[in-house]
Backbone as numpy.savetxt, mean C-alpha at the origin, in Angstrom:
# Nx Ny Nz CAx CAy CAz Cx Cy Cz
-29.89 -3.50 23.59 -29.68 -4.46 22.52 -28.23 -4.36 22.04
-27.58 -5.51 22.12 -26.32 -5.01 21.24 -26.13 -5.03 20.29
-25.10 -5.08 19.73 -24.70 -4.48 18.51 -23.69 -5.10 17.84
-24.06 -5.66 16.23 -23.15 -6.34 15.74 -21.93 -5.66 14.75
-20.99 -6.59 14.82 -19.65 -6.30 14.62 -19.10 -7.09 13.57
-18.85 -7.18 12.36 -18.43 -7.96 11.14 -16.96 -8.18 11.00
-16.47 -9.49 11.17 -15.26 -9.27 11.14 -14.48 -10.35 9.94
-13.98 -9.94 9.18 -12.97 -11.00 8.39 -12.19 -12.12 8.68
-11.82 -11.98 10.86 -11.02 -13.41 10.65 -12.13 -13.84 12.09
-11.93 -15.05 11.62 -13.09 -16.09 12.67 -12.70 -14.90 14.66
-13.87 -15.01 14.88 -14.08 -13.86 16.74 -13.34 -15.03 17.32
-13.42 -16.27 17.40 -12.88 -16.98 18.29 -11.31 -17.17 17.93
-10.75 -16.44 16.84 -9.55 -17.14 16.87 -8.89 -15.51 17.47
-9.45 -14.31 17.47 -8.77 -13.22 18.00 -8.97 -13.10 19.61
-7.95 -13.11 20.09 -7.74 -12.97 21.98 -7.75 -11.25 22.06
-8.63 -11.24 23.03 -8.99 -9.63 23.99 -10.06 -8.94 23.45
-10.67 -9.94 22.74 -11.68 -8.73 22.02 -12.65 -8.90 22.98
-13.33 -6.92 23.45 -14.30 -6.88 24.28 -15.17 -7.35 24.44
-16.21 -7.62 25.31 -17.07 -8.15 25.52 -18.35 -7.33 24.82
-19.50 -7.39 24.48 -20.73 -6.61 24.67 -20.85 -6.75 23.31
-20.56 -6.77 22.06 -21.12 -6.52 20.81 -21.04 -8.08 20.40
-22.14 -8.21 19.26 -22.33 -9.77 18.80 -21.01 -9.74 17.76
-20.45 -10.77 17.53 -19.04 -10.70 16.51 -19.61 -12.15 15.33
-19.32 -11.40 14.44 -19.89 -12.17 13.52 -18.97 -12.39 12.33
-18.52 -13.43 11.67 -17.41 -13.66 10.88 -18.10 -13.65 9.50
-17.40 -12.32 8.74 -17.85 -12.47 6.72 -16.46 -12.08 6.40
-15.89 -13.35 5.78 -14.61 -12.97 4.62 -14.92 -12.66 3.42
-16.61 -12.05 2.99 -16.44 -11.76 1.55 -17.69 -12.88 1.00
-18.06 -14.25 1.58 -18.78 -14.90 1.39 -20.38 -14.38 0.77
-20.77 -15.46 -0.35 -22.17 -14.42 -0.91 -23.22 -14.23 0.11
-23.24 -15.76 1.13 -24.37 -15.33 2.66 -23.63 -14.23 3.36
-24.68 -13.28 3.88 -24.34 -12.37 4.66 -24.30 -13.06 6.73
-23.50 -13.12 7.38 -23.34 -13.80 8.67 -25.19 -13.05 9.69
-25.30 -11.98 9.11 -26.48 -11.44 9.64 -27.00 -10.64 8.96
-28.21 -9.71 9.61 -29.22 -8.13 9.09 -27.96 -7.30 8.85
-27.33 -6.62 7.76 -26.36 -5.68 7.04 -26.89 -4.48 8.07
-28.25 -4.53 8.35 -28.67 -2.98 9.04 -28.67 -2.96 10.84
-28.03 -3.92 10.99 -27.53 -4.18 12.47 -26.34 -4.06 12.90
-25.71 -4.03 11.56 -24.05 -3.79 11.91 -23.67 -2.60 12.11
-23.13 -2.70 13.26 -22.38 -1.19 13.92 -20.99 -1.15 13.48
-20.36 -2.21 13.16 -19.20 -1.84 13.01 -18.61 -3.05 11.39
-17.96 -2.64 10.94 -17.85 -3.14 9.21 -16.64 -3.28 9.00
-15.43 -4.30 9.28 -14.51 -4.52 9.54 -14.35 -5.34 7.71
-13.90 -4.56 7.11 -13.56 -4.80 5.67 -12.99 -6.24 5.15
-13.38 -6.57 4.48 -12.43 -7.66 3.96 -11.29 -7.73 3.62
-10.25 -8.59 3.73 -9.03 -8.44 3.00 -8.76 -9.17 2.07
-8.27 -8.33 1.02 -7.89 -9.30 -0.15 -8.85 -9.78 -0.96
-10.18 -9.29 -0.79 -11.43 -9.12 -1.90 -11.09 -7.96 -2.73
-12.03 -8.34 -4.03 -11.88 -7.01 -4.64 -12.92 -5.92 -4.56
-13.38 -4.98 -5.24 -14.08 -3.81 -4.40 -15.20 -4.14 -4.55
-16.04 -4.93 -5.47 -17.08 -5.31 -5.54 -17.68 -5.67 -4.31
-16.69 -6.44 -3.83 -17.18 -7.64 -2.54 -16.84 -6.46 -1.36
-16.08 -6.08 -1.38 -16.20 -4.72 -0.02 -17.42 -3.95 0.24
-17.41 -3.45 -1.35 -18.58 -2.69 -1.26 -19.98 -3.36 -1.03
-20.10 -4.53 -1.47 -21.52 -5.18 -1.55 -23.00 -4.80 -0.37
-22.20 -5.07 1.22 -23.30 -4.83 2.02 -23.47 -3.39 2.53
-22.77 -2.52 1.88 -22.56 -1.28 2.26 -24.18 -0.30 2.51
-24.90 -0.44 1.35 -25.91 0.02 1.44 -27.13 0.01 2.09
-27.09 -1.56 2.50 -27.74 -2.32 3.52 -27.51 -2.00 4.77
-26.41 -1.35 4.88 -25.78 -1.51 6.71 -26.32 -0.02 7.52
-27.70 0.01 7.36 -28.44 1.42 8.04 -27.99 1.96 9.03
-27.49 0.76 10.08 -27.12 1.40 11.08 -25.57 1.63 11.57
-24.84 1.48 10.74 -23.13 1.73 10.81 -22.51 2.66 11.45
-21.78 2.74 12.07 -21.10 3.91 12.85 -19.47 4.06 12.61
-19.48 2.73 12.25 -17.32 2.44 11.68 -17.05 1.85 11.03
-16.27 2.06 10.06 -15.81 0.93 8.57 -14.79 1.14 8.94
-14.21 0.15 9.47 -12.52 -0.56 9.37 -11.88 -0.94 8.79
-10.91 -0.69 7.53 -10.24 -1.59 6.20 -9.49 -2.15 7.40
-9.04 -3.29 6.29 -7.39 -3.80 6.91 -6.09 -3.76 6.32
-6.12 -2.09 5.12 -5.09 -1.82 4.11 -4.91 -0.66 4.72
-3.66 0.02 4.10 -3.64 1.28 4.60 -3.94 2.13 3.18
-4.29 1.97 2.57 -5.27 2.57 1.43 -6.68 2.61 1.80
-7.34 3.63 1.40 -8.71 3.17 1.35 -9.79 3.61 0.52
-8.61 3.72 -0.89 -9.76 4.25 -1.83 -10.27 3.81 -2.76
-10.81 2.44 -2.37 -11.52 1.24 -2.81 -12.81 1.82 -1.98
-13.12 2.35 -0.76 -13.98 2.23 0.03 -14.83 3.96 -0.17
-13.48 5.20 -0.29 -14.20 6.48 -0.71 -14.41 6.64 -1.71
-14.39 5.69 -2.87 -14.95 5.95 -3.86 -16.19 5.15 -3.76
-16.96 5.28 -2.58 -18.35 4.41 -2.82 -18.61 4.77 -1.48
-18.61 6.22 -1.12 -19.12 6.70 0.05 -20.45 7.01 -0.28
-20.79 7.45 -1.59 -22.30 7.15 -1.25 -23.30 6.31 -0.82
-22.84 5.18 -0.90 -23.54 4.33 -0.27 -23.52 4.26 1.22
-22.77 4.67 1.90 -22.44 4.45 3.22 -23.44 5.84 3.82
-23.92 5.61 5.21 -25.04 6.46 5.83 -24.03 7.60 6.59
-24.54 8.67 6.36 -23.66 9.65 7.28 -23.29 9.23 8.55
-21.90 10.14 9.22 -22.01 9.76 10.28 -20.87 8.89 10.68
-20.64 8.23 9.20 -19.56 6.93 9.92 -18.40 7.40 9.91
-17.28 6.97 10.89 -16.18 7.13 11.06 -15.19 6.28 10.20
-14.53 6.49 8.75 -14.13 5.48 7.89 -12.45 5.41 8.74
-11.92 4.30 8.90 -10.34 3.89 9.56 -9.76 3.29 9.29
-8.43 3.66 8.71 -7.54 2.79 7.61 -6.70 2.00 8.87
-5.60 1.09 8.16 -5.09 0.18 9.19 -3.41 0.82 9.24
-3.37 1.68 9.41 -1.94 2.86 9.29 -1.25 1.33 10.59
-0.20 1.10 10.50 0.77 0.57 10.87 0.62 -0.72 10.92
-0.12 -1.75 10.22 -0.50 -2.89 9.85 0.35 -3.68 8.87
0.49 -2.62 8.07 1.23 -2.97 6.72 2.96 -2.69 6.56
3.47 -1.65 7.82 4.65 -1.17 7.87 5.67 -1.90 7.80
5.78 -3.20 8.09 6.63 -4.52 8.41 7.11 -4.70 6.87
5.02 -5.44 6.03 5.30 -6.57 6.23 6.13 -5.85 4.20
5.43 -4.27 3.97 5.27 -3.66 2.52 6.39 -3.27 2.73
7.48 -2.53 3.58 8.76 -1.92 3.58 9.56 -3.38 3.68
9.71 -4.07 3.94 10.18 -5.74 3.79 10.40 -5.65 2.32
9.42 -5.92 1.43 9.08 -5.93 0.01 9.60 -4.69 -0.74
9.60 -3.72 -0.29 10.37 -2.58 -1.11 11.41 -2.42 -0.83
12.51 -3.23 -0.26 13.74 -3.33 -0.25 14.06 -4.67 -0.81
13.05 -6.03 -0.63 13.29 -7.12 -1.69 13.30 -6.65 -3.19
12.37 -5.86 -3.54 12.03 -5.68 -5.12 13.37 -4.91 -5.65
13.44 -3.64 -4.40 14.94 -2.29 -4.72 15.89 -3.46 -4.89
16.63 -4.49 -4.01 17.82 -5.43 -4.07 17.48 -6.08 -5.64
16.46 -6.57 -5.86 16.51 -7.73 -6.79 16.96 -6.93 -7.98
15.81 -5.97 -8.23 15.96 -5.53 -9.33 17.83 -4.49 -9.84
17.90 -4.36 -8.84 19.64 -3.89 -8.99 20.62 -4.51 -9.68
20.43 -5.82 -8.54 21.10 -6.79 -8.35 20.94 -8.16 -9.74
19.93 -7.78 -10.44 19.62 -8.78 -11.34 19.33 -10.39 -11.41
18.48 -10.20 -9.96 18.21 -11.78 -9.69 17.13 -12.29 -10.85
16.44 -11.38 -11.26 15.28 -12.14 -12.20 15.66 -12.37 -13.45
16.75 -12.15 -13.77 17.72 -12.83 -15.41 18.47 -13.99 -14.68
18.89 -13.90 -13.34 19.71 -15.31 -13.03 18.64 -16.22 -12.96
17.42 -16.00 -12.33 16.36 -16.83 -12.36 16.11 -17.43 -13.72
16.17 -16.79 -14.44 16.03 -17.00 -15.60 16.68 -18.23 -16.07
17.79 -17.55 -16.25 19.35 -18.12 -16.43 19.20 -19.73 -15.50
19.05 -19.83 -13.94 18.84 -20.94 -13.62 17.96 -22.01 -14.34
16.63 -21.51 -14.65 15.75 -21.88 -15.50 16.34 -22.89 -16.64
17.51 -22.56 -16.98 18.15 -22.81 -18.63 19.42 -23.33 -18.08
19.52 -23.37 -17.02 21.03 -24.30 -16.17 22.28 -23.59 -16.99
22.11 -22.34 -16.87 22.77 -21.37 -17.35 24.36 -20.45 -16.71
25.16 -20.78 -16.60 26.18 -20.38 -15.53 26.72 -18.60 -15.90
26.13 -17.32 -15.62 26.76 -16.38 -16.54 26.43 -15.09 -15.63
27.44 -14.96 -15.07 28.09 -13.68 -14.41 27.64 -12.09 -14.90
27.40 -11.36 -14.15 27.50 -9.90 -14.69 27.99 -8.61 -13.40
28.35 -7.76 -13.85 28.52 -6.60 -12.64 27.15 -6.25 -13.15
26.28 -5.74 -11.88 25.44 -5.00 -11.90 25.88 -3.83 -10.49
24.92 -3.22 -10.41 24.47 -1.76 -9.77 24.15 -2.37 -8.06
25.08 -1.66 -7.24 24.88 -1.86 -5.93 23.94 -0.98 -5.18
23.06 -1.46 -3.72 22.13 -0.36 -3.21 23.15 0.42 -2.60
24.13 0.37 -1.91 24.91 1.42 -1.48 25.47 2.46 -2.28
25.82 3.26 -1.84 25.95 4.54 -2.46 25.11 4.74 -3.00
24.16 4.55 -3.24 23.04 5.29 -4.33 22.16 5.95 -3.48
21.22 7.39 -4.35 20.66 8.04 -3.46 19.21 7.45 -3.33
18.65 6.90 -2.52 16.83 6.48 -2.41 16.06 7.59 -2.39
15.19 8.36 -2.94 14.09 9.39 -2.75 12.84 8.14 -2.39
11.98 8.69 -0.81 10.86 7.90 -0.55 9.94 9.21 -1.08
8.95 8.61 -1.87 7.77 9.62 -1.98 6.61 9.19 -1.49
6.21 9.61 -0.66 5.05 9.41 0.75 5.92 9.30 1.73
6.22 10.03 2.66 6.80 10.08 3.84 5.91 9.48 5.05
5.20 8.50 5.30 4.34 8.58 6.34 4.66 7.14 6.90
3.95 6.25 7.79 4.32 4.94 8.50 5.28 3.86 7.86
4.77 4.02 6.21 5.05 2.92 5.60 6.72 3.32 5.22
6.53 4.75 4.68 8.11 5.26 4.05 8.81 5.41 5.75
8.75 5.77 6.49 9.67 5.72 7.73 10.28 4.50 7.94
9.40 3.13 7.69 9.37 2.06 7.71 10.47 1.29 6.74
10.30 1.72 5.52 11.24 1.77 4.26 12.67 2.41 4.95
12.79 3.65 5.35 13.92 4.39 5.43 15.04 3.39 6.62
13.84 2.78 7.75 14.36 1.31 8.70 15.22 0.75 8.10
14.59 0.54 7.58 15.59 -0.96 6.49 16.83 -0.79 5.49
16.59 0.89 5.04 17.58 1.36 4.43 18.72 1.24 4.84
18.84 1.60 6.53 19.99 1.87 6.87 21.36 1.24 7.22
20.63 -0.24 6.98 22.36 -1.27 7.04 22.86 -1.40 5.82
22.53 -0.39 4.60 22.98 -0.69 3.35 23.58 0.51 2.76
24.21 1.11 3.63 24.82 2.08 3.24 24.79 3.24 2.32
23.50 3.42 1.87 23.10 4.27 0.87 23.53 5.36 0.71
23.96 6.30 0.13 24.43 7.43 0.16 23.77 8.44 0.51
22.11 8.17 0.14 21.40 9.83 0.55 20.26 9.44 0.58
19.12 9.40 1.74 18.17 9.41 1.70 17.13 10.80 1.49
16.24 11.16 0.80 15.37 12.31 0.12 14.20 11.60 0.61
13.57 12.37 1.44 12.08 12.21 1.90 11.42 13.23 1.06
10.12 12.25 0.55 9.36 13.73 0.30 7.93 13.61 0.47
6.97 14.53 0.95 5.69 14.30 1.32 5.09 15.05 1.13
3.51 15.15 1.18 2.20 16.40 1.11 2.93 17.61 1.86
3.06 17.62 2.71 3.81 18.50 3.55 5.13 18.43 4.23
5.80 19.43 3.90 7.27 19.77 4.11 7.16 19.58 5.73
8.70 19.17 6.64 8.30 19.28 8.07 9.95 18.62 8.47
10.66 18.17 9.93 11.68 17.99 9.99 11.69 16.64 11.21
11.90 15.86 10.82 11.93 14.93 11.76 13.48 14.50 12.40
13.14 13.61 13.02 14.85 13.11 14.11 15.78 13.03 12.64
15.51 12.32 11.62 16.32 11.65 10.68 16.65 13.02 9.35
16.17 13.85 9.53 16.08 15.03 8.54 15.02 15.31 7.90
15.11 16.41 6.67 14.17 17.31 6.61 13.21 16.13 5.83
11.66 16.48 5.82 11.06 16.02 4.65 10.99 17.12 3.79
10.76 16.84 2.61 10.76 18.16 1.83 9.19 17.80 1.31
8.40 19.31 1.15 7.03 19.13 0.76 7.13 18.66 -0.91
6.02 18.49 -1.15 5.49 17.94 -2.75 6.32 18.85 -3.67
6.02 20.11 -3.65 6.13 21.40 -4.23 7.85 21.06 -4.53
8.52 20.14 -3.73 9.81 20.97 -4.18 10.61 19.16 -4.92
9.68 18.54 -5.49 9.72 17.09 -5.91 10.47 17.64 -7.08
10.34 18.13 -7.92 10.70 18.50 -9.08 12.85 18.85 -9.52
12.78 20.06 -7.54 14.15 20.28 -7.30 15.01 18.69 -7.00
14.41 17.89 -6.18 14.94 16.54 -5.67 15.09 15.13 -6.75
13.93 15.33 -7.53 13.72 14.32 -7.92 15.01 13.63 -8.80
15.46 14.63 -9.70 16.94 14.14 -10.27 18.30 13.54 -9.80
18.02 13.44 -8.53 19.19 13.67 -7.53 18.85 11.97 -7.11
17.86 11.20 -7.60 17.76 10.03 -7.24 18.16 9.00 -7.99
18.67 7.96 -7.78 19.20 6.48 -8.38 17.69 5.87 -8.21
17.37 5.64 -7.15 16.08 4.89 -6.67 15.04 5.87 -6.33
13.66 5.93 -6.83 12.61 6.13 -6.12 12.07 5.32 -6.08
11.40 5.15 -4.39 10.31 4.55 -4.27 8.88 5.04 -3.62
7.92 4.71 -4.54 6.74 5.55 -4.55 5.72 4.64 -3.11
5.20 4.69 -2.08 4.60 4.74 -0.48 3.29 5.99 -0.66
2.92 6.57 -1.03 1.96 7.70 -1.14 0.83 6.93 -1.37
-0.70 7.75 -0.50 -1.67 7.14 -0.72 -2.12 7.33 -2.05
-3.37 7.31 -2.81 -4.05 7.58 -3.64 -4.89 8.22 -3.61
-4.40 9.70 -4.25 -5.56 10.34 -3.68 -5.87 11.09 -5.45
-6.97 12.24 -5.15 -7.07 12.83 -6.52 -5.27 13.63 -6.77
-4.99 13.61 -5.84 -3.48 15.07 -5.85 -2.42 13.64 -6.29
-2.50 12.66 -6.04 -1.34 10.99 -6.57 -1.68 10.94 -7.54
-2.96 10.84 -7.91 -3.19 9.63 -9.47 -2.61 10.82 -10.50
-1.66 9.68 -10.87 -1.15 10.01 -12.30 0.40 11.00 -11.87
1.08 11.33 -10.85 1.32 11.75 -10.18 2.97 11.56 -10.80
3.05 10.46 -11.18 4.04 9.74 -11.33 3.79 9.72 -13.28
3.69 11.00 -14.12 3.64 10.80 -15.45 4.81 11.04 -16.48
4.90 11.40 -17.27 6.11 11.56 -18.41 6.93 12.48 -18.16
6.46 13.20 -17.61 7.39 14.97 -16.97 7.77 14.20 -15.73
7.22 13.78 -14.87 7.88 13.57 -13.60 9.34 12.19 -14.19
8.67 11.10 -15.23 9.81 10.43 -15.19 10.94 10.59 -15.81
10.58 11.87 -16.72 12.02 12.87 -17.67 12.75 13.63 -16.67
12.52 14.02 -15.42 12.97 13.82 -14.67 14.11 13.04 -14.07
13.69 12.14 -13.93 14.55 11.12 -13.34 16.05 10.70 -13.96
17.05 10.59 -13.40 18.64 10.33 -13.88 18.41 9.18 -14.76
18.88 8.95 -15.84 19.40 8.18 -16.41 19.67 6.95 -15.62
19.03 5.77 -15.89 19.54 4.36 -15.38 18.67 4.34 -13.86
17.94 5.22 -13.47 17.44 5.26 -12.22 16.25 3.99 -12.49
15.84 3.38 -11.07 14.83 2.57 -10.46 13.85 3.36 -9.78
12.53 2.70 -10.65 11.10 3.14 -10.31 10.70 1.57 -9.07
10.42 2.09 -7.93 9.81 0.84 -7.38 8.15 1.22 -6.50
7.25 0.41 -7.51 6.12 1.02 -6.36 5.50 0.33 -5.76
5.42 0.03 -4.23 4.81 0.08 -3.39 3.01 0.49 -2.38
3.02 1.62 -3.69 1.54 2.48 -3.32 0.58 1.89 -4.26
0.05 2.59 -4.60 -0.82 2.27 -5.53 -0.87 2.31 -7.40
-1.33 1.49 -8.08 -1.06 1.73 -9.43 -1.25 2.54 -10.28
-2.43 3.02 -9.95 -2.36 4.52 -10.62 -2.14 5.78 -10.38
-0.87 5.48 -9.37 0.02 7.11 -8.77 0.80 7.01 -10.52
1.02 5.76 -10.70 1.86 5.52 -12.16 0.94 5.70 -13.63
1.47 6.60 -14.78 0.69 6.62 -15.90 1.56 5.46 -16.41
1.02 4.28 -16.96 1.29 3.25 -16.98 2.00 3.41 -18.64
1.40 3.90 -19.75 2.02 4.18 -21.04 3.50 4.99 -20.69
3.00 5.97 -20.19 4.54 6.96 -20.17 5.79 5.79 -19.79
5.44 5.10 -18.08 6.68 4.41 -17.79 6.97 3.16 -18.77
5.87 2.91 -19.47 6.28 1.41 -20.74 7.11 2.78 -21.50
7.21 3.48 -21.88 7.85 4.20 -22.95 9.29 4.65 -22.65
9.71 4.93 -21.17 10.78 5.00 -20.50 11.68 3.30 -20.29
10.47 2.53 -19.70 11.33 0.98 -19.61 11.63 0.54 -21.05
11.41 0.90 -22.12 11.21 0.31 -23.51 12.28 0.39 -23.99
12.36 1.78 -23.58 13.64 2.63 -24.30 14.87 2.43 -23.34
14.91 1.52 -22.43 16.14 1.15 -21.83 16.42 2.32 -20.60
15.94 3.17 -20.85 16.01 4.75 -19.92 15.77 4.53 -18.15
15.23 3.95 -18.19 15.01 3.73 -16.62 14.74 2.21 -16.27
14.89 1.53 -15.44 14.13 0.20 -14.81 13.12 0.22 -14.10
12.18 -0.59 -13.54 10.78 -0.55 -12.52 11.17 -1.91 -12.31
10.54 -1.86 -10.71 9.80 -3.18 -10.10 8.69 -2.33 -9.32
7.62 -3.66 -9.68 6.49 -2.74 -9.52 5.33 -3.89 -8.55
4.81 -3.98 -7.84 4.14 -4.58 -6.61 2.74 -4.35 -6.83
1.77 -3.31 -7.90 0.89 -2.85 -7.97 1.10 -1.86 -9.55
-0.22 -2.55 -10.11 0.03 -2.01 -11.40 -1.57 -1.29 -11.89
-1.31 -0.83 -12.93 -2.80 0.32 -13.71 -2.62 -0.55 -14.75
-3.60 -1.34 -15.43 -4.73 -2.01 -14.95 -4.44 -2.95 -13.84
-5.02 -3.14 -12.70 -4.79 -4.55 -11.86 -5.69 -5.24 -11.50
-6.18 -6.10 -11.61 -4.99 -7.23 -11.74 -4.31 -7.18 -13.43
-3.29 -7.14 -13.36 -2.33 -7.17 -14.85 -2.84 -8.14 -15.84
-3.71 -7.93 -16.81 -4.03 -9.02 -18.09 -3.16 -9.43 -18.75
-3.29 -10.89 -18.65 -2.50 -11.42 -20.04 -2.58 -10.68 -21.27
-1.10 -10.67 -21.86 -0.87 -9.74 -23.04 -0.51 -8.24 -22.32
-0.19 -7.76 -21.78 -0.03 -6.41 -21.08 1.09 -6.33 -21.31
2.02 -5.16 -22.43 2.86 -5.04 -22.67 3.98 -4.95 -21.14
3.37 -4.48 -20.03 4.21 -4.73 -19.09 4.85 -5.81 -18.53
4.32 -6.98 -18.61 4.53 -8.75 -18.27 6.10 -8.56 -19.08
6.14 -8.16 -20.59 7.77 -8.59 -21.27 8.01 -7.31 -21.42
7.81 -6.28 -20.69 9.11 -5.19 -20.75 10.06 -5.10 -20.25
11.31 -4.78 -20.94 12.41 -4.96 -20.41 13.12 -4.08 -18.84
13.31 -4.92 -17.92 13.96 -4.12 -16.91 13.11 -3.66 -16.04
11.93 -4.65 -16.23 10.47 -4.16 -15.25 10.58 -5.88 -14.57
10.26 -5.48 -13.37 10.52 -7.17 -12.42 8.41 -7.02 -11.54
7.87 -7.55 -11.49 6.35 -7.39 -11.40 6.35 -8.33 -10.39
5.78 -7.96 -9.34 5.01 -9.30 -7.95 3.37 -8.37 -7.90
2.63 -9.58 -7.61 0.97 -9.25 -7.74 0.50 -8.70 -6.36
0.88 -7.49 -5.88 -0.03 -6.85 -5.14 0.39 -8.14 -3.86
1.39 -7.94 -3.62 2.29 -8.92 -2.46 2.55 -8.15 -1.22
2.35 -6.78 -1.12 3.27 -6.25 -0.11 2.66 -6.05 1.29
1.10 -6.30 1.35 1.01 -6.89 2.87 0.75 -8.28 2.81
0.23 -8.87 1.81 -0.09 -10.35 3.25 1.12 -11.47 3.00
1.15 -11.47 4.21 2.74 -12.12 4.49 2.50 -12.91 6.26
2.90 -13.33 6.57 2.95 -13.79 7.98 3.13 -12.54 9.11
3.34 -11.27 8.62 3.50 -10.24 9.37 1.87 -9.90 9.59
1.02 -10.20 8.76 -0.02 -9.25 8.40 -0.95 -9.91 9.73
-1.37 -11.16 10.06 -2.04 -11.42 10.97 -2.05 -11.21 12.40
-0.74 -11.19 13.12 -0.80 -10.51 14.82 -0.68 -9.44 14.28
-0.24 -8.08 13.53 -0.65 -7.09 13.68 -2.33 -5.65 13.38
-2.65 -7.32 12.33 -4.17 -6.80 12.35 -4.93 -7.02 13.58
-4.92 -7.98 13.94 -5.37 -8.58 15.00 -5.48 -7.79 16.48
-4.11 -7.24 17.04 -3.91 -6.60 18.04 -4.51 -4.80 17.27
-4.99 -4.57 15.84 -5.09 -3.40 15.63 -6.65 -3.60 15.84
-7.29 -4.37 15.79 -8.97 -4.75 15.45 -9.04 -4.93 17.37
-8.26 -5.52 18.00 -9.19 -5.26 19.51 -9.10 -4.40 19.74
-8.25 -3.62 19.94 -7.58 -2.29 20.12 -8.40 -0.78 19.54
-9.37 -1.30 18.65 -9.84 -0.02 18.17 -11.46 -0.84 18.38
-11.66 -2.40 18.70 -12.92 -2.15 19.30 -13.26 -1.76 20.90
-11.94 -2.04 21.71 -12.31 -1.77 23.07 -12.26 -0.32 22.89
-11.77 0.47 21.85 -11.85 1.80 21.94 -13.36 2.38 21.88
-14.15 1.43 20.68 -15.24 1.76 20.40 -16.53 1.61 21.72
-16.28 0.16 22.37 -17.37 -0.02 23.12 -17.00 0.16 24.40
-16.01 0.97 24.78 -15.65 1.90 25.61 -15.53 3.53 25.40
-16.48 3.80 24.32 -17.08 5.15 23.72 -15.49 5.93 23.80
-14.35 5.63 23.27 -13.10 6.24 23.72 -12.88 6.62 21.82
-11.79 7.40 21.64 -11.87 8.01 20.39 -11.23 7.09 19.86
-11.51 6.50 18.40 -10.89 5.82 17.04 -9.72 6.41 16.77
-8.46 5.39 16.38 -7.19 5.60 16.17 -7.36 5.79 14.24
-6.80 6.57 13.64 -6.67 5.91 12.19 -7.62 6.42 11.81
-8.44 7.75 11.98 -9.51 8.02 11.26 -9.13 8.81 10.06
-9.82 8.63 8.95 -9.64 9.02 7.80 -10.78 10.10 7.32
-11.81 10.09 7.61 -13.11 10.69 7.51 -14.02 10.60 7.64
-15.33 11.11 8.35 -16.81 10.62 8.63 -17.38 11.21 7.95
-18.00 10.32 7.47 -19.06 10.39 6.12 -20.34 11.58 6.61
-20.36 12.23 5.34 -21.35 13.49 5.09 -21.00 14.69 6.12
-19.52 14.65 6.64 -19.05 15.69 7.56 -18.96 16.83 6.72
């Protein structure tokens, strides 16, 4: 009997996908495409919120793989109870590398550069000049060193920056120089003009990014995040942007989606895009070639790329 396969973008519009499992299209819709307890494989929604991820989870008896299509996935382990031992959970690690390091060098430029007061300023047919703060010479600290920050560090390099500072869970030395582990964030962190925060969310992130870590930070420095919103204690950095002390652009915020009235919307020197940094025109051939690619792995019993953890291990 085979075995069905849930997928977010229509089976007929993806080329190479194997033969042998039934493929069945749910973007999140309240009908379920089939029996939840027939699905072998649970190819996540994108761009739902966790409600709708989580929904057929409990139903799906017979599951063996949950596939996001983020490279986060802790929308999904925080509701591993529902899921049946056994499963192999697999984030989409190089999906997002394009399209989110793209965006954390748009947000790092703008916000430097002061395009969102000229915007402004255009707004009001406003003609009015300023020197602002260039990305060159300045030092970038990436915090999460992994697909996405390598990805970031890409793009860094036609802009002449003065010093790139990697820093990650674990210390280690790659082609481009050292990463320095977590432990020594504290020695580095001052030494930055720009951080930009790439780290997953984990219990050791959240909050990660609070009042000590941003007293820290140089004078006049840029917060830009990329990861998730609550690596950021969201009061502390309103109390730093308030006070003129630091700037943010921020891609992902604590609460999100951001409510009207949220002192963050009019704080000064904070530039905000809604959770923009994968879907982009990058995001579809590379999900795409990542979803055949890890089902011919599957129904060719060959090992899963991107595993994150199997449930009740």
């Amino acid at each position: 009997m085979s075995e069905d396969v849930w997928l977010p973008i229509p089976p007929e519009e993806i080329k190479g996908l194997p033969e042998g499992p039934d493929y069945l299209f749910w973007d999140g819709g309240q009908e379920f495409p089939g029996d939840p307890a027939k699905c072998a494989v649970y190819v996540v929604p994108y761009m739902r919120r966790e409600p709708v991820k989580v929904r057929p989870l409990e139903a799906m008896t017979g599951l063996r793989v949950v596939q996001t299509l983020t490279a986060g996935v802790d929308d999904i382990t925080a509701n591993l109870s529902l899921i049946v031992p056994g499963v192999q959970l697999c984030n989409a690690r190089g999906v997002h590398d394009t399209s989110t390091a793209e965006l954390a060098l748009t947000l790092t430029l703008a916000s430097l550069r002061g395009i969102p007061g000229f915007v402004r300023a255009q707004d009001e047919e406003r003609w009015q000049g300023e020197f602002r703060p260039a990305l060159a010479d300045r030092n970038v600290l990436i915090l999460g060193y992994g697909a996405i920050g390598s990805a970031v560090e890409d793009r860094l390099a036609p802009f002449e920056v003065g010093r790139v500072i990697r820093v990650a869970r674990s210390g280690r030395t790659t082609a481009r120089g050292v990463v320095h582990p977590l432990t020594e964030l504290p020695q580095v962190l001052p030494e930055a003009d720009v951080v930009i925060l790439a780290t997953p969310l984990t219990d050791e992130t959240r909050g990660l990014v609070d009042a000590a870590f941003l007293a820290r930070m140089k004078d006049g420095a840029l917060l830009v995040n990329i990861a998730r919103g609550p690596v950021v204690d969201t009061d502390a950095l309103l109390s730093e942007v308030e006070s003129g002390r630091l700037t943010a652009a921020l891609d992902v915020t604590d609460p999100e989606p951001l409510p009207p009235g949220h002192p963050l919307w009019q704080a000064p020197g904070v530039l905000i895009t809604p959770h923009v940094g994968g879907p982009s025109s990058a995001f579809r051939p590379r999900a795409e070639r990542l979803l055949v690619d890890q089902l011919t792995r599957f129904v060719n019993h060959e090992p899963l790329r991107h595993v994150v953890l199997t449930t009740g291990a």
